[in-house]
C-alpha positions as CSV (number, residue, x, y, z in Angstrom):
1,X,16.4,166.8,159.0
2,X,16.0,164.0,156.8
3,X,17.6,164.1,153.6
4,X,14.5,163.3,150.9
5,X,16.7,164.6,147.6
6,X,18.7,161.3,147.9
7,X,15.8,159.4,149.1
8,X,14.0,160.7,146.0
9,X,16.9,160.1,143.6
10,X,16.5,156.6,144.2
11,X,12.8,156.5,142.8
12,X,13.0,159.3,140.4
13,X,13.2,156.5,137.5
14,X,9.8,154.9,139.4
15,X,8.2,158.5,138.6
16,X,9.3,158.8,135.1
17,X,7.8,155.7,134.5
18,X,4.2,156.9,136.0
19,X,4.1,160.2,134.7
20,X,4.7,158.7,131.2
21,X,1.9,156.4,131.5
22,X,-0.6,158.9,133.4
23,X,0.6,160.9,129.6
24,X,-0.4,158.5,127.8
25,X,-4.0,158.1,129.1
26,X,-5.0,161.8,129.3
27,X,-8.9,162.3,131.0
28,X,-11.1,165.2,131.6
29,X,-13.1,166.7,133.6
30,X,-14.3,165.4,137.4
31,X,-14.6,161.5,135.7
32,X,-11.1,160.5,135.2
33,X,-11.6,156.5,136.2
34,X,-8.1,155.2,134.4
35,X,-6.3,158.0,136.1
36,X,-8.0,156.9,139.4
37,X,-7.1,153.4,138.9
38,X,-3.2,154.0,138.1
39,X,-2.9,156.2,141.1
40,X,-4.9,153.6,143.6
41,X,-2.3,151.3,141.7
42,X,0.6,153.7,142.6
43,X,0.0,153.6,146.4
44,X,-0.6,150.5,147.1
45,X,1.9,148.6,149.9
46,X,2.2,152.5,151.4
47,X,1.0,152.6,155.2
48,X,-2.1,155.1,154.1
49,X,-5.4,155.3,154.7
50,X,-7.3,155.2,151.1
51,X,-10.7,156.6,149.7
52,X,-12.5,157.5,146.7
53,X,-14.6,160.3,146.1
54,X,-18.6,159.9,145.8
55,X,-19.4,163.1,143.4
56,X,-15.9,163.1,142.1
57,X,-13.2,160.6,140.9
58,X,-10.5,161.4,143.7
59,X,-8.5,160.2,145.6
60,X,-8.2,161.0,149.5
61,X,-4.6,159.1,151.0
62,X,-4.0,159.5,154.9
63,X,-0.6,158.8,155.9
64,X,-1.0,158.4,160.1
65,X,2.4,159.5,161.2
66,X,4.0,157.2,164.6
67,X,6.2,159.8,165.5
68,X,6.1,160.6,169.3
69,X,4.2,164.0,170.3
70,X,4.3,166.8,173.5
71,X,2.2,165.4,176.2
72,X,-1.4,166.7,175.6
73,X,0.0,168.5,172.0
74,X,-2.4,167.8,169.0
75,X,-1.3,165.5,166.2
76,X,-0.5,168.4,163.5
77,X,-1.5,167.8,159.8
78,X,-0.8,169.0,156.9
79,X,-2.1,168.4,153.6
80,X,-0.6,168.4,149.9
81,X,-2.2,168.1,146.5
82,X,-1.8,166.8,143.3
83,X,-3.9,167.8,140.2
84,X,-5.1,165.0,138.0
85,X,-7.1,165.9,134.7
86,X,-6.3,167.1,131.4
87,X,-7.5,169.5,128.6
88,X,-9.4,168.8,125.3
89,X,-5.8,169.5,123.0
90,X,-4.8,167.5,120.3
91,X,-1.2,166.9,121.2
92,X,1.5,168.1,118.9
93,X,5.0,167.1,120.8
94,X,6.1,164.2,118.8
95,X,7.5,162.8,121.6
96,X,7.3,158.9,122.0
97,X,5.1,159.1,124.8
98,X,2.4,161.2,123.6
99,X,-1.5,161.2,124.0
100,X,-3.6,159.8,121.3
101,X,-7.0,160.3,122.4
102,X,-7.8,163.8,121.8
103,X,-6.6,165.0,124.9
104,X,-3.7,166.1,126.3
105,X,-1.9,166.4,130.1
106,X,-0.7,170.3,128.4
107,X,-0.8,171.8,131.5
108,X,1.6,169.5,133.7
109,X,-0.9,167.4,136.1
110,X,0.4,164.1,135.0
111,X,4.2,165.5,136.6
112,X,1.6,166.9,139.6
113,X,0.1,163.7,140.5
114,X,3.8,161.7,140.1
115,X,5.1,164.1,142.1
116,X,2.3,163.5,144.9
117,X,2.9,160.1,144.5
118,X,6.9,160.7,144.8
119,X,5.9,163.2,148.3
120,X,3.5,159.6,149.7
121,X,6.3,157.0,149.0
122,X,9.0,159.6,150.9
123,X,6.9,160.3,153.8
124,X,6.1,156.9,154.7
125,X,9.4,155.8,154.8
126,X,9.7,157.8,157.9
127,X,6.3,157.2,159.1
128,X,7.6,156.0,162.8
129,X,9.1,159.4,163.1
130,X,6.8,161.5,161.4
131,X,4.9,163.1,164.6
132,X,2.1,164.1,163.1
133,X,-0.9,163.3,159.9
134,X,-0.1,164.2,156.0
135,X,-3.2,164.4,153.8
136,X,-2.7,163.1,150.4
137,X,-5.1,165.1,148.3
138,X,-5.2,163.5,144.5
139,X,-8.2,166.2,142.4
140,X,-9.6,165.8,139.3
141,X,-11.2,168.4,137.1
142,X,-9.0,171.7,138.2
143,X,-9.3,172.5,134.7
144,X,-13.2,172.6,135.0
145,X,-15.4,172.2,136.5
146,X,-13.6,172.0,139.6
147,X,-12.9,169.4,141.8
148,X,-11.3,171.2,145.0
149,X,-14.9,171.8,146.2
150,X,-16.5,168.8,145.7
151,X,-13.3,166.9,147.6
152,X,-13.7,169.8,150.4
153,X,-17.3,169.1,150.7
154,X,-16.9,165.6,151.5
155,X,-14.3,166.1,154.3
156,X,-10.7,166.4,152.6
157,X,-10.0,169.0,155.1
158,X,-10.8,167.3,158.1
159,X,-10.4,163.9,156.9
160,X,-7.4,163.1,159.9
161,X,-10.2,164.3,162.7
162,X,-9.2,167.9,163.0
163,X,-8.5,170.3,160.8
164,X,-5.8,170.2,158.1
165,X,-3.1,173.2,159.3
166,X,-1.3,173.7,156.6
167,X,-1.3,173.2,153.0
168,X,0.8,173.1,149.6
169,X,1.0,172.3,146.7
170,X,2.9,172.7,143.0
171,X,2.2,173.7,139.5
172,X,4.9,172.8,136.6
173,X,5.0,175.9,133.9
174,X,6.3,174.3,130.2
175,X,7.8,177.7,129.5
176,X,9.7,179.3,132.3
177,X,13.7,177.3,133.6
178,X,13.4,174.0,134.5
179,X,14.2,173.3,138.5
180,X,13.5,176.8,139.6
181,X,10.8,177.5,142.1
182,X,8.4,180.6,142.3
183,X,5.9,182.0,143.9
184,X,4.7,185.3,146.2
185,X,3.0,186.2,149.1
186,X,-1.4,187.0,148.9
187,X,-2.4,187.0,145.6
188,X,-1.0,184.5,143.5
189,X,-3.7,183.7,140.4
190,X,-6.5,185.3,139.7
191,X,-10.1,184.5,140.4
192,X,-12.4,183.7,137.4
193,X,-15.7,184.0,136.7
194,X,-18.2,183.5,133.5
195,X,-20.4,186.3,132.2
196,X,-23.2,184.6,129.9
197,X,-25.7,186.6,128.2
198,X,-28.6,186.8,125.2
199,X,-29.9,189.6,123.9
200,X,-33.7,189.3,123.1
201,X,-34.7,191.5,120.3
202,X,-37.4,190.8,117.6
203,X,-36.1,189.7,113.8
204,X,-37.2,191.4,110.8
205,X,-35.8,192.2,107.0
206,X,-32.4,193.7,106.8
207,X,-33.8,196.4,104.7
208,X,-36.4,197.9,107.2
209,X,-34.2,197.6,111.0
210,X,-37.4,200.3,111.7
211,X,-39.4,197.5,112.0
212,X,-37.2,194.9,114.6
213,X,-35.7,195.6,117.4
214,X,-31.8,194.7,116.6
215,X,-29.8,192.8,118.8
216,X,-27.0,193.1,117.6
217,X,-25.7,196.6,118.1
218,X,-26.9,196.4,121.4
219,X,-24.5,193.2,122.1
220,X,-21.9,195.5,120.5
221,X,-22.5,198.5,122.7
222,X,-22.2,195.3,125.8
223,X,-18.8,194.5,124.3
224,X,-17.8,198.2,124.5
225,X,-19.2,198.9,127.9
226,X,-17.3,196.2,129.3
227,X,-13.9,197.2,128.4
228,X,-15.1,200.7,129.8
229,X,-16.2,199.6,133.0
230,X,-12.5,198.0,134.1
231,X,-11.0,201.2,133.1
232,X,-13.4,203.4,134.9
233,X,-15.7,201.7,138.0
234,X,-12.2,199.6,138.8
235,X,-9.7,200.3,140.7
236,X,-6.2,200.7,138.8
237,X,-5.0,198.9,142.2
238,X,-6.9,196.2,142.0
239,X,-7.4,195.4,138.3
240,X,-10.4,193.2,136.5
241,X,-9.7,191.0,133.1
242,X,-13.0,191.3,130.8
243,X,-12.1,188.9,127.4
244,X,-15.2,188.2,125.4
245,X,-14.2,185.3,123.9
246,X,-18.1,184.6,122.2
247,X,-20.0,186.6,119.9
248,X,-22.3,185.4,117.6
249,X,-25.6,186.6,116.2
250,X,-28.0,185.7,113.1
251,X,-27.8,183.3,109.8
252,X,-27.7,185.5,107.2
253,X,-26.6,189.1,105.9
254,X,-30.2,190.1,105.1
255,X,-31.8,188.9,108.5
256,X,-32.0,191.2,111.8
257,X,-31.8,187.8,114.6
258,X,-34.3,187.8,117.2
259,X,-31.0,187.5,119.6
260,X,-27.4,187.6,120.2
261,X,-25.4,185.9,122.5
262,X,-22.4,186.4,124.3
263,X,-19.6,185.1,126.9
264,X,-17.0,186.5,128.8
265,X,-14.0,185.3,131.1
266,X,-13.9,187.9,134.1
267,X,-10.5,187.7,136.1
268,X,-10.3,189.4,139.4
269,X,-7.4,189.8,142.0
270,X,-9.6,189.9,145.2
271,X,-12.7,188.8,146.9
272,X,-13.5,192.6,146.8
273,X,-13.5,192.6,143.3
274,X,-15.1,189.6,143.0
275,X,-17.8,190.7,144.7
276,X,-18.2,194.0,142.7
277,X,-18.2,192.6,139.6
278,X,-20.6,190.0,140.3
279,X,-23.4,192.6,141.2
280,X,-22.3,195.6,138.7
281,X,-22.0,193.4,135.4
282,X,-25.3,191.9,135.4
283,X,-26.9,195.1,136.3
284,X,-24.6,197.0,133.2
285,X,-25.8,194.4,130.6
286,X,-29.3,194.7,132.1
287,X,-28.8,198.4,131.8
288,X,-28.4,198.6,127.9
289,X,-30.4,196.0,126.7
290,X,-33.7,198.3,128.2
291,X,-32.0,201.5,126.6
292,X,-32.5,199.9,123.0
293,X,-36.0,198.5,123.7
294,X,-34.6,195.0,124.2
295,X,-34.6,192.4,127.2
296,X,-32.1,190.3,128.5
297,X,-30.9,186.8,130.0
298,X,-27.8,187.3,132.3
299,X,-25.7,185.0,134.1
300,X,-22.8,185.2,136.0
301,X,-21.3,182.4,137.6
302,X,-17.8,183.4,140.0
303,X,-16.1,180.0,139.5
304,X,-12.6,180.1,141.2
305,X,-11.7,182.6,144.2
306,X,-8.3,184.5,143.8
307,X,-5.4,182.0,144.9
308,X,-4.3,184.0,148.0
309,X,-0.7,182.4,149.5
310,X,-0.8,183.3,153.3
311,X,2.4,185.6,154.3
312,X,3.9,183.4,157.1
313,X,3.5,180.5,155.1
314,X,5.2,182.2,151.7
315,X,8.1,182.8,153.8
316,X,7.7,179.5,155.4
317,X,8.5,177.8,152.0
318,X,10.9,180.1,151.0
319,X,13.4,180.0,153.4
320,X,12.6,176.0,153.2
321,X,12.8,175.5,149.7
322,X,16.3,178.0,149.6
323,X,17.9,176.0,152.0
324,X,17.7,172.7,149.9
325,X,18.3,174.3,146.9
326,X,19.7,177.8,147.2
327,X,18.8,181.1,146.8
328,X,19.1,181.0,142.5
329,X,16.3,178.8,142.9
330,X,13.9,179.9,144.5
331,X,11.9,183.2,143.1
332,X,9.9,186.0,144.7
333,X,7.5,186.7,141.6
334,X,6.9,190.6,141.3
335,X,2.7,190.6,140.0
336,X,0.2,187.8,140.3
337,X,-1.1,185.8,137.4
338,X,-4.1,186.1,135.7
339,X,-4.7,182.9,135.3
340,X,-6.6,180.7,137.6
341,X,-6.5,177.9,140.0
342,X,-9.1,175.6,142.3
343,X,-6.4,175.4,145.1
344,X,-7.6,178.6,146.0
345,X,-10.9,177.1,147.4
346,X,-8.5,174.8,150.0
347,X,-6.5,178.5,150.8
348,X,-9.4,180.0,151.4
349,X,-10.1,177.8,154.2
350,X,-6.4,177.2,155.2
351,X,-3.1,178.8,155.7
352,X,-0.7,177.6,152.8
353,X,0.9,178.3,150.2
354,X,1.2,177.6,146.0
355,X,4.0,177.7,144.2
356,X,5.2,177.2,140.7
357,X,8.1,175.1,139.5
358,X,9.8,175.6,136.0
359,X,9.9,172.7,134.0
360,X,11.4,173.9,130.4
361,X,13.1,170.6,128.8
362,X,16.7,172.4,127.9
363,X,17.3,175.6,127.4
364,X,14.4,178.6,127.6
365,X,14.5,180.0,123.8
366,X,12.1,182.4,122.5
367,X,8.7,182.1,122.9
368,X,8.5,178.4,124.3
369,X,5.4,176.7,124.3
370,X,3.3,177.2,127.2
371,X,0.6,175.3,129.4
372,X,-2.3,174.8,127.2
373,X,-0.6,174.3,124.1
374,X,-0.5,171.5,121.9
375,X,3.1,171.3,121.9
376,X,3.7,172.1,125.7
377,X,6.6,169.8,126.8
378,X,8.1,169.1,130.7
379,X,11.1,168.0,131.7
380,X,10.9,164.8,133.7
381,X,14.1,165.9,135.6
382,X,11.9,168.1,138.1
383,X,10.0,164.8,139.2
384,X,12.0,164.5,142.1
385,X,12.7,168.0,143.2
386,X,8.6,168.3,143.3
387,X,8.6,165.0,145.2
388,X,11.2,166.6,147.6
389,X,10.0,169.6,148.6
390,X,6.4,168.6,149.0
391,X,8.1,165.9,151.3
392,X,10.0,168.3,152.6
393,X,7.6,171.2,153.4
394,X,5.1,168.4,155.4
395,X,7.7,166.5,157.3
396,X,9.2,170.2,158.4
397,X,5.8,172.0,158.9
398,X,4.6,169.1,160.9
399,X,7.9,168.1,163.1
400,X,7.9,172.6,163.8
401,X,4.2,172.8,164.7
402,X,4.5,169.4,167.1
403,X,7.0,170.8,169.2
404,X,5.7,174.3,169.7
């Protein structure tokens, strides 16, 4: 098997140097047109196949493998992605490097699309033995509001001909040891969804409530019944997040508002659940508002499925990933997360796996600052272990499935 750490060594100062400039010029969203440009940039001289996204700003690299193949086998493929957007944050790292313009690569993508870049420039340096196709897959707005469908709409599955059958990819955490993969079999993140809703009452004088019909306690009573529907219509087994994170109602003390508005972030753990919820919290919210003589408008939007690693494919990278680095680095992690992830849209339609990747610069004190925050901070060292074992896990996968 070929050895990509020392391959990688060699243009680990190449991928500094990228990530450092993606850093620099942070973008949001599905629209990310410098970002675009640097990685086009990136690739070029590689033996690939390039496009660019219609409804979305991505990238799409095709790297045709010459390897020789089984009579009558089919080529294998397998496809690896690299996130590309950033967050609305304010950087705070004083580092020399750092964004300026209001936003800020705090959750890592800028090391996720060097990384990809690192995995593009190692593979096709073996692309006359490579038996078999490697789908580059470079996404914008994972952050919101999503960019895995919109690429998996216009092909990115398919895009060699047949179906991609495998895929993988990497997420850098600021907090946890730098160099030290992690991950776990089925559910890995949690799905998300957004519960939107406004209370319609009729406004009135403080002094006579008689008179209205209050919104207000009625959105309070919504807050309450949430957090008493996970506990009791939900399974302890299969646990649901309710945060209302918006609340707001009225101008002034002496005022009963004709409405009152409110938002939620709903996490869920299975399709199931996912499922339930979507039905039972409408209908709840629905439910109260008529109690108290009020109406209602409800939304609710499931925006991410549950990231859901396939078993074989778990152990596939494990015992992949342990043999190039060891067994100290490389995790089994004990519960999911309850965050969330669009990769989970490309699992959903084929076997792979996720995995995480500590990237803590020096050692992990207490408290460090994690993705998302303004003073989030990587450690360019894991640039080309990521590289690596992206590398690593196609060239395997692919040279395994072509000989079965």
């Amino acid at each position: 098997m070929i050895d990509f750490g020392i391959e990688a060594a060699k243009i680990h100062q190449d991928l500094i140097d990228l990530r450092r400039e993606l850093h620099q010029i942070p973008e949001r969203g599905n629209e990310l047109p410098k970002t675009q440009a640097r990685v086009l940039q990136a690739l070029e001289g590689l033996p690939l196949e390039i496009t660019t996204g219609s409804a979305v700003t991505s990238v799409v690299a095709v790297l045709r493998g010459r390897g020789d193949l089984p009579a009558g086998s089919p080529r294998p493929t397998v496809l690896l992605r690299g996130d590309m957007d950033a967050l609305p944050v304010i950087e705070e790292t004083g580092l020399d490097f750092a964004s300026t313009n209001g936003f800020m690569h705090a959750c890592g993508h800028d090391l996720h699309t060097s990384g990809l870049v690192g995995a593009a420039r190692l593979l096709s340096a073996h692309v006359d033995e490579l038996p078999g196709d490697v789908i580059f897959m470079f996404q914008p707005g994972e952050e919101g509001p999503g960019g895995a469908a919109p690429m998996i709409a216009e092909g990115v599955l398919d895009v060699t001909g047949r179906r991609a059958d495998a895929a993988y990819g990497i997420h850098v955490f600021s907090s946890e040891e730098a160099g030290v993969f992690s991950l776990r079999p089925n559910t890995l993140m949690a799905g998300c969804g957004d519960l939107d809703v406004t209370v319609r009452g009729r406004g009135g004088h403080g002094s006579q409530p008689s008179n209205s019909v209050d919104p207000v306690p009625v959105a309070a009573e919504i807050v309450l019944a949430l957090q008493t529907y996970v506990t009791r219509r939900v399974s302890v087994f299969d646990p649901v997040v309710v945060t209302v994170g918006v609340l707001n109602a009225g101008t002034a003390l002496n005022i009963i508002p004709d409405t009152a508005h409110l938002q939620a972030s709903v996490r869920v753990l299975s399709k199931a659940s996912g499922e339930q919820v979507s039905k039972d919290l409408p209908a709840l919210v629905e439910t109260i508002a008529a109690a108290h003589g009020c109406t209602v408008d409800v939304s609710f939007d499931m925006l991410y499925p549950a990231t859901i690693n396939d078993p074989d494919e778990t152990a596939y990278v494990v015992k992949e990933l342990t043999g190039l680095y060891g067994a100290d680095r490389v995790v089994i992690r004990p519960e999911p997360l309850m965050g969330s992830e669009d990769f989970s849209f490309v699992l959903d339609e084929v076997p792979g796996a996720y995995m995480f990747l500590g990237a803590h610069p020096g050692p992990v004190g207490e408290n460090p600052p994690s993705n998302h925050s303004a003073r989030a901070a990587f450690d360019d060292a894991v640039l080309a272990d990521e590289a690596t074992a992206l590398a690593h896990l196609a060239y395997a996968k692919i040279t395994t499935l072509a000989n079965q």
